[in-house]
C-alpha positions as YAML, in Angstrom:
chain: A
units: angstrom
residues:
- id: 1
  name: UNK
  ca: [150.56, 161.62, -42.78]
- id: 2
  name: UNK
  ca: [150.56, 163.99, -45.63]
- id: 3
  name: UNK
  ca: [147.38, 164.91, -47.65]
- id: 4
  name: UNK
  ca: [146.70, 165.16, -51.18]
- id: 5
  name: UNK
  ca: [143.55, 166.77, -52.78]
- id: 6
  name: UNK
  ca: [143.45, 165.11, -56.89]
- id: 7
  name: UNK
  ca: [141.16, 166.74, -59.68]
- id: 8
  name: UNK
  ca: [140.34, 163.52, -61.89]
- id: 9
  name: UNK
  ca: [138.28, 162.94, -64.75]
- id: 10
  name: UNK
  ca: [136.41, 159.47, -65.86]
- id: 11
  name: UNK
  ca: [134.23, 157.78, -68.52]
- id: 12
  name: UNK
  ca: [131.62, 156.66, -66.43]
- id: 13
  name: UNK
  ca: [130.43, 153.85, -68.97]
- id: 14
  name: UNK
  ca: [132.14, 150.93, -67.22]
- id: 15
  name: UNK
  ca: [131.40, 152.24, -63.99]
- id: 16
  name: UNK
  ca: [128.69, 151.45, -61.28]
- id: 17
  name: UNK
  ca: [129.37, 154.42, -60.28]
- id: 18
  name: UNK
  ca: [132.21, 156.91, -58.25]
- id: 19
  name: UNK
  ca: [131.39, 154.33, -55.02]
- id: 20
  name: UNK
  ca: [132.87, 151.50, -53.96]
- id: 21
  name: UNK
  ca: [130.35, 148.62, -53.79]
- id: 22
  name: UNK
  ca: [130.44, 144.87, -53.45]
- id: 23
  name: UNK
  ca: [130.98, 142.77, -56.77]
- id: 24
  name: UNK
  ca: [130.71, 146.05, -58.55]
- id: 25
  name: UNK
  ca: [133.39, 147.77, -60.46]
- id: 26
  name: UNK
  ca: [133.39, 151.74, -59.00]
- id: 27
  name: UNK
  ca: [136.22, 154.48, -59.39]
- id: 28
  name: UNK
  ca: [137.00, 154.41, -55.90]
- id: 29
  name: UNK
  ca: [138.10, 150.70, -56.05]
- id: 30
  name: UNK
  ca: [140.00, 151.52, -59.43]
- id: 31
  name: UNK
  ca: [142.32, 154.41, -57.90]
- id: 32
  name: UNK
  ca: [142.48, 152.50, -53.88]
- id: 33
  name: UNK
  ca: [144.31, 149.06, -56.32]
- id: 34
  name: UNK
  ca: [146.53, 151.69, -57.40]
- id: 35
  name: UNK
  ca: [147.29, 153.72, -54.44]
- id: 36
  name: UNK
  ca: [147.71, 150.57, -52.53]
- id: 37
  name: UNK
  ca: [150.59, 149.65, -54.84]
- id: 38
  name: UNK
  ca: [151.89, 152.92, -54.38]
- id: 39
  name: UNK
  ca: [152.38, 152.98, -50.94]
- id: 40
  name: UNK
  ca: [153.94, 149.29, -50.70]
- id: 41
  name: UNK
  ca: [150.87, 147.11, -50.06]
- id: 42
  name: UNK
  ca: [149.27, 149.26, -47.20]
- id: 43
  name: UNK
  ca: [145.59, 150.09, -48.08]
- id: 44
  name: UNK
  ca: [144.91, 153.95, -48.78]
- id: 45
  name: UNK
  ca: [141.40, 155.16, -48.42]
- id: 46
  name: UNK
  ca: [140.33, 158.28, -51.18]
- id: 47
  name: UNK
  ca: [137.21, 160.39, -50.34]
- id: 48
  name: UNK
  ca: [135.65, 162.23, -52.99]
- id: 49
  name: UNK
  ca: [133.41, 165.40, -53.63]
- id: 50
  name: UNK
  ca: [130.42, 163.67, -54.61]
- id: 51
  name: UNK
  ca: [129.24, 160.61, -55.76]
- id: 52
  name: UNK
  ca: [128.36, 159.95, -59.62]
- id: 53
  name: UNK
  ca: [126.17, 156.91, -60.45]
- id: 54
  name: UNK
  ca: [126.40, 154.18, -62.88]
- id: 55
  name: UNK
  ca: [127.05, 155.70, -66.15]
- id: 56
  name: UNK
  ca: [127.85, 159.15, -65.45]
- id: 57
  name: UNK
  ca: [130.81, 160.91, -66.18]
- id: 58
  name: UNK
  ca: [133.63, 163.22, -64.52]
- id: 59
  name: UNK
  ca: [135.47, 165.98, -66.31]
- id: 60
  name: UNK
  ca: [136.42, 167.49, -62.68]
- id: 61
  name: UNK
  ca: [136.12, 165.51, -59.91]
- id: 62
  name: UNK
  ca: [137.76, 165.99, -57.02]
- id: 63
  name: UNK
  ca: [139.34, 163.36, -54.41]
- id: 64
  name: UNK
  ca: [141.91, 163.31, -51.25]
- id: 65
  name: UNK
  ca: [143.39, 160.85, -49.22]
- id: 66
  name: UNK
  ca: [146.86, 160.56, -47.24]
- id: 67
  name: UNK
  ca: [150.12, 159.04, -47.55]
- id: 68
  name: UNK
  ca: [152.48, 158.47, -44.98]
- id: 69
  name: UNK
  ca: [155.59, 160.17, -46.78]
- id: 70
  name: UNK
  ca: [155.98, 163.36, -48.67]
- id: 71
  name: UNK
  ca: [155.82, 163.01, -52.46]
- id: 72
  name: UNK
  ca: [157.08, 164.78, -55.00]
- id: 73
  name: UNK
  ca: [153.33, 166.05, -56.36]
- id: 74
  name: UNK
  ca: [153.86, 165.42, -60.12]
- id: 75
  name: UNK
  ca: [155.83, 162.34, -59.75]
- id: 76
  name: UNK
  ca: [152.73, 160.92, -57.86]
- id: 77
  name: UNK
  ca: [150.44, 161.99, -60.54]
- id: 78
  name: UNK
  ca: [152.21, 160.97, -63.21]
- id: 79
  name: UNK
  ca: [152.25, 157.20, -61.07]
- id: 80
  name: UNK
  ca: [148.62, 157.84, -60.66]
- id: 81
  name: UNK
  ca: [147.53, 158.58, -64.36]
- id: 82
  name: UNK
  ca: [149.85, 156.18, -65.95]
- id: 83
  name: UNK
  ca: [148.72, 152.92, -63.22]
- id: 84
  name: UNK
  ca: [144.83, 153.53, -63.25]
- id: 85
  name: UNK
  ca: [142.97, 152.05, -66.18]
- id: 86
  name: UNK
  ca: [142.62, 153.98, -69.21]
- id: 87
  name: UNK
  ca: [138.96, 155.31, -68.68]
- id: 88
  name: UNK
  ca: [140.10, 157.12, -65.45]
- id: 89
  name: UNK
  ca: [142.88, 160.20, -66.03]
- id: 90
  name: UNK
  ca: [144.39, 162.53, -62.99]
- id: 91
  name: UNK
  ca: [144.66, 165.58, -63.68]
- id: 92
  name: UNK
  ca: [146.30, 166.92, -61.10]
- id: 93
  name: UNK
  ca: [148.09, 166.53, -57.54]
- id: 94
  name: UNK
  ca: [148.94, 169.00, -54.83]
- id: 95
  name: UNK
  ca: [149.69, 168.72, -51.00]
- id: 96
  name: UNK
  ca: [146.75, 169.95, -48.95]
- id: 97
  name: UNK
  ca: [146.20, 170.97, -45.16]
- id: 98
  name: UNK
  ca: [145.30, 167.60, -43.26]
- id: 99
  name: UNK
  ca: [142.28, 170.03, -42.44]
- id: 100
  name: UNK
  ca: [140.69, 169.58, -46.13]
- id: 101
  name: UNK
  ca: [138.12, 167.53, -47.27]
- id: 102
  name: UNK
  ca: [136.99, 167.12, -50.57]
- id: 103
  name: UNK
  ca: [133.28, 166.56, -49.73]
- id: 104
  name: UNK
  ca: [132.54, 168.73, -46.37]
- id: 105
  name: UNK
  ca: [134.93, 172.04, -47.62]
- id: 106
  name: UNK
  ca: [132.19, 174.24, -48.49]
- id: 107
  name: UNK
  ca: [131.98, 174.14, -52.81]
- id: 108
  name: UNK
  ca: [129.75, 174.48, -55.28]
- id: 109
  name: UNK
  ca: [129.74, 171.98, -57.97]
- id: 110
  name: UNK
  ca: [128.78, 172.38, -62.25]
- id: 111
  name: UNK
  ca: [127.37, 169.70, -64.35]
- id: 112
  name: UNK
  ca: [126.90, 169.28, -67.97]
- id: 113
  name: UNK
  ca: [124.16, 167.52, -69.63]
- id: 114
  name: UNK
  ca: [124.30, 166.66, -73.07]
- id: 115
  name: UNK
  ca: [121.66, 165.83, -75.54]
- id: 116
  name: UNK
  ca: [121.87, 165.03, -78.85]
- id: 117
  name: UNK
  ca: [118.93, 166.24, -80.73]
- id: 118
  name: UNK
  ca: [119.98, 164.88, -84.32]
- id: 119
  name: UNK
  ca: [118.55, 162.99, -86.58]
- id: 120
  name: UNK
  ca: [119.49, 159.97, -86.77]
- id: 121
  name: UNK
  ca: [121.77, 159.88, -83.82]
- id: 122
  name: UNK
  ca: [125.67, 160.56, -83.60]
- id: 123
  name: UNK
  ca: [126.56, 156.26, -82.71]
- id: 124
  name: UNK
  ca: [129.99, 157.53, -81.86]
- id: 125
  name: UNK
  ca: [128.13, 159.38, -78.81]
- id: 126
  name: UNK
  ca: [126.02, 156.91, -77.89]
- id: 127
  name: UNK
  ca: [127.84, 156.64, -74.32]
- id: 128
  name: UNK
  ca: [128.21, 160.33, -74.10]
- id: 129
  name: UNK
  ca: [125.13, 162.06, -75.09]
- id: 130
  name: UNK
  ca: [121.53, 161.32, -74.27]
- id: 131
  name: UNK
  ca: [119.58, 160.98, -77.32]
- id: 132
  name: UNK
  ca: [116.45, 162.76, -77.67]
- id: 133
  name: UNK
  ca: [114.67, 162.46, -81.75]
- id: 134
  name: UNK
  ca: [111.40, 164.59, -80.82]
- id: 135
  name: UNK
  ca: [110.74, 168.24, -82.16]
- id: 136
  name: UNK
  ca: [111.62, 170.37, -79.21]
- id: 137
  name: UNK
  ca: [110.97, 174.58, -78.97]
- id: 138
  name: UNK
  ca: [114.65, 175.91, -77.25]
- id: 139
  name: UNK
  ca: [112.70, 179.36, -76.34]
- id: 140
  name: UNK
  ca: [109.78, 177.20, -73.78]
- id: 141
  name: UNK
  ca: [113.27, 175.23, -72.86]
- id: 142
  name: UNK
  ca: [115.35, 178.84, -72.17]
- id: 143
  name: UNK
  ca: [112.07, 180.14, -70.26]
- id: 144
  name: UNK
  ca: [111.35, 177.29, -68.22]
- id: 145
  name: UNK
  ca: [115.16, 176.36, -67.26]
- id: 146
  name: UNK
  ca: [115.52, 180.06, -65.67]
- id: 147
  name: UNK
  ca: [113.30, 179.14, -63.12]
- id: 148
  name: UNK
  ca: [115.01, 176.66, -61.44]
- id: 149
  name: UNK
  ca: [117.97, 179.61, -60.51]
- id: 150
  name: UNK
  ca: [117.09, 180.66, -56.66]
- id: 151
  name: UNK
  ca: [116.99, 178.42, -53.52]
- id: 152
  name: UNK
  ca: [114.02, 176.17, -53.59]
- id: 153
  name: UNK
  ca: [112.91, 172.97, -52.18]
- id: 154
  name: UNK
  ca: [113.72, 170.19, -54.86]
- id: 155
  name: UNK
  ca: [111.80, 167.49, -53.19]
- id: 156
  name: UNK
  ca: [109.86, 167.69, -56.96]
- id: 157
  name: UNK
  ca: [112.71, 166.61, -58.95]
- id: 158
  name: UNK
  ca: [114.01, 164.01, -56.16]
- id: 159
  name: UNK
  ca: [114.28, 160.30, -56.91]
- id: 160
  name: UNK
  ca: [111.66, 158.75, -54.84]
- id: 161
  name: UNK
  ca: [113.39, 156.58, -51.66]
- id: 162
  name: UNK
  ca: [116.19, 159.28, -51.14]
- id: 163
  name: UNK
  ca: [117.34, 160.22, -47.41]
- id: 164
  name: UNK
  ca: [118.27, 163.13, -47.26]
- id: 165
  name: UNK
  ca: [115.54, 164.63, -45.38]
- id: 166
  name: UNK
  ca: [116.37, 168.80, -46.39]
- id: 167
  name: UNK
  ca: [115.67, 169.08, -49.99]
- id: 168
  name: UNK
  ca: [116.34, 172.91, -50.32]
- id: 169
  name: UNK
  ca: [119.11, 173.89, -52.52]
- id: 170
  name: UNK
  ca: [120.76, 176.93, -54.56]
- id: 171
  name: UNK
  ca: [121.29, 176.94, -58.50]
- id: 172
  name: UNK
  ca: [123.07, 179.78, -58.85]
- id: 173
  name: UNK
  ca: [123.00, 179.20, -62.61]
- id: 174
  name: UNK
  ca: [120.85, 177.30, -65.10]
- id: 175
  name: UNK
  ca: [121.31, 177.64, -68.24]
- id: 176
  name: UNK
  ca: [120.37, 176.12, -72.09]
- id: 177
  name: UNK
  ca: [123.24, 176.21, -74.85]
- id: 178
  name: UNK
  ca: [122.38, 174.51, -78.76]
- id: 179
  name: UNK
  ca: [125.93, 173.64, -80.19]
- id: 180
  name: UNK
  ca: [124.38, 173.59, -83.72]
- id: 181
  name: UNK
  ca: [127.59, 171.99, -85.77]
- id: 182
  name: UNK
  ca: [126.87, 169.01, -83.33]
- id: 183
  name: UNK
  ca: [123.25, 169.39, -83.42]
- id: 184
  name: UNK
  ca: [123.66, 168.88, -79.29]
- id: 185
  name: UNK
  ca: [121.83, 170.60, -76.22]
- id: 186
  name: UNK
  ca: [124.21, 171.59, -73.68]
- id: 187
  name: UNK
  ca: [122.18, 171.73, -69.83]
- id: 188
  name: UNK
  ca: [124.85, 173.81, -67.28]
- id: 189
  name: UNK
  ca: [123.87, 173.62, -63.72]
- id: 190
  name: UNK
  ca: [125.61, 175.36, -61.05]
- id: 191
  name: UNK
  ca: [124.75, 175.16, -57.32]
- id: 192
  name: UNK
  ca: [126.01, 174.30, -54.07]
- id: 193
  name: UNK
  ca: [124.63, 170.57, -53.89]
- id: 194
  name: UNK
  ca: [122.39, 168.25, -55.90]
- id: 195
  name: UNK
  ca: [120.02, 165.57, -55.24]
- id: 196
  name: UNK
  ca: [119.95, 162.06, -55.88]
- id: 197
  name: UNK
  ca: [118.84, 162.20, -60.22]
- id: 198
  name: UNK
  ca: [117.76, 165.65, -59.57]
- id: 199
  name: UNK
  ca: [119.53, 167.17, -62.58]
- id: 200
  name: UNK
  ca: [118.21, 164.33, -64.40]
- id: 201
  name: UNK
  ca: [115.31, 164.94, -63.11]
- id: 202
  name: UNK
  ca: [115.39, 168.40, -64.28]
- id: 203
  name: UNK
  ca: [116.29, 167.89, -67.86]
- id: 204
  name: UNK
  ca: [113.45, 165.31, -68.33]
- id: 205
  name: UNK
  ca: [111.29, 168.20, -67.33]
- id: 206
  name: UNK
  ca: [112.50, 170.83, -69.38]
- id: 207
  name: UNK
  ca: [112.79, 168.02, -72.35]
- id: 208
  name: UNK
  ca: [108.66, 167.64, -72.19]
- id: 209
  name: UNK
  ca: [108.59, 170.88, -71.82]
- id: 210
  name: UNK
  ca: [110.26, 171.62, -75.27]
- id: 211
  name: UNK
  ca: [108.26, 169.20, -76.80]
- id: 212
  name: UNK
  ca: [104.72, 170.94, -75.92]
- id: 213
  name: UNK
  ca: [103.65, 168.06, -73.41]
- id: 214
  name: UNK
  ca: [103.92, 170.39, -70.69]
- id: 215
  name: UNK
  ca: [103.73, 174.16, -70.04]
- id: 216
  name: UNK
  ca: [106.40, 176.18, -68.79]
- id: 217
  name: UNK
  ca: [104.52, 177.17, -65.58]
- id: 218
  name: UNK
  ca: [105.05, 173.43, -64.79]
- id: 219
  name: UNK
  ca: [108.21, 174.19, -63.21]
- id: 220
  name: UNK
  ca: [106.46, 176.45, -60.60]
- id: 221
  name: UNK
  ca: [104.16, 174.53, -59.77]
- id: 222
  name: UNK
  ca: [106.83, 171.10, -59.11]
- id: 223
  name: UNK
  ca: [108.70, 173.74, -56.82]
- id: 224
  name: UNK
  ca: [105.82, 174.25, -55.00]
- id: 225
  name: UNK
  ca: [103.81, 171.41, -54.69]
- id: 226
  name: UNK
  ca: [106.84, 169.54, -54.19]
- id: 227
  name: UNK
  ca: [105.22, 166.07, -55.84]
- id: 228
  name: UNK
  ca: [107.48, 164.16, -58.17]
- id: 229
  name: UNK
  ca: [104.80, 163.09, -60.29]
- id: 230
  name: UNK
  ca: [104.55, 166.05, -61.47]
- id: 231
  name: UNK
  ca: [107.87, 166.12, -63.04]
- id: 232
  name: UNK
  ca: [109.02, 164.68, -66.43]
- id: 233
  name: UNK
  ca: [111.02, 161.21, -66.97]
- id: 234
  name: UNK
  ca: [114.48, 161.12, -65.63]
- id: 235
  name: UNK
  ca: [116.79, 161.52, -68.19]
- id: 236
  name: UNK
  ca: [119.37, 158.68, -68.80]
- id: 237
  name: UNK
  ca: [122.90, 158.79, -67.22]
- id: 238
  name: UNK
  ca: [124.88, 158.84, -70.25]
- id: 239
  name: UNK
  ca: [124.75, 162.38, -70.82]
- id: 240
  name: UNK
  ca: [125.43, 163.67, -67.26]
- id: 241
  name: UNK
  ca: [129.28, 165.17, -66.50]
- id: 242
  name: UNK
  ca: [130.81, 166.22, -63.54]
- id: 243
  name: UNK
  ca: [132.74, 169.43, -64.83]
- id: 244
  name: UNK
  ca: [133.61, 171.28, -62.43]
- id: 245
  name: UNK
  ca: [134.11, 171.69, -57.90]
- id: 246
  name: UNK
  ca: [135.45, 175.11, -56.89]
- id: 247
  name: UNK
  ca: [136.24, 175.45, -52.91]
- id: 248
  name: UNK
  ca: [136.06, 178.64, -50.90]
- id: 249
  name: UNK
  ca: [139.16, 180.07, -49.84]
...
């Protein structure tokens, strides 16, 4: 068997998400179809980084699986890109160890958030930007979002019924970006795992936050009283990307 390790992007509109799941339309499903066509009927199982839910995006996702004969890497990604549906686009292929593994290599993983904080709304974004039409102070945003950099327990800004029992994990960057010809927010989160809706979690916070119905200090005090009602709304999925996995060497 020869492994493959993909980078792949998606529009995760039409999606119930990366996962396979019964009477549901995933990306996993999507890209197995193909790959079983590819490799003359025999079923090919893909294992990915981490799993995006319904309506969330992928500029840099990353998948593996095997195939029992060599290929040449850019004649199977070309097969790849031009045989999955239009909303899903490969990037790239290249042979791996068999040793690799997209989700358990040690990696750190960056999302985008996008809101769009015009008035009235971009339509032609409607998919790809949260829309938010309520006055909103960036500087409480840029104080409060700073906080959430460090290893803490996130059991705050976890979706109630998750189980994954340890809930401490590293941001190693958070950060607040206004792309003003859009009139969009830009939320950049960079850590070595995430929590089920914790990022959008995180930007419903910093959202009520900007618009005065909170304090800043309200971030401490979800850290460390660890009580989700604390928190602000979660944020809807249509703003949330995948951008980016880097491995260790």
């Amino acid at each position: 068997m020869t492994r493959y390790k993909a980078i792949i992007s998606y529009d995760g509109h039409d999606f119930a998400g990366f996962q396979r799941q019964p009477h549901e339309r995933s990306v996993q499903e999507e890209i197995e179809k193909t790959l079983i066509k590819i490799n003359n009927g025999e079923q090919v199982v893909i294992h990915g980084a981490g799993r995006t839910d319904s309506g969330v995006h992928a500029l840099g996702q990353v998948i593996h699986f095997d195939l029992p004969q060599k290929r040449d890497e850019e004649k199977l990604r070309f097969a790849l890109d031009t045989q999955t549906p239009e909303d899903i686009d490969f990037i790239s292929v290249e042979e791996v160890d068999d040793k690799f593994h997209s989700r358990y290599w040690k990696h750190s993983k960056t999302y985008e958030f996008i809101v769009d904080i015009g008035r009235p709304k971009n339509p032609m974004m409607r998919h790809y930007a949260t829309h938010y039409p309520y006055p909103l102070d960036l500087k409480l945003m840029e104080k409060a979002i700073i906080k959430l950099e460090g290893t803490h327990d996130f059991t705050g800004f976890t979706a109630s019924g998750t189980s994954v029992e340890n809930k401490v994990r590293t941001i190693t960057r958070a950060r607040l970006e206004f792309d003003e010809n859009r009139n969009f927010l830009i939320f950049t989160f960079s850590g070595n795992g995430f929590l089920y809706k914790q990022i959008r979690n995180m930007v419903g916070t910093l959202l009520k936050i900007g618009n005065g119905r909170m304090p800043v200090e309200q971030i401490d005090r979800i850290l460390i009283e660890q009580d989700r009602h604390l928190a602000g709304p979660t944020a809807a999925p249509n703003g949330l990307y995948l951008k980016e996995i880097r491995y260790e060497e």
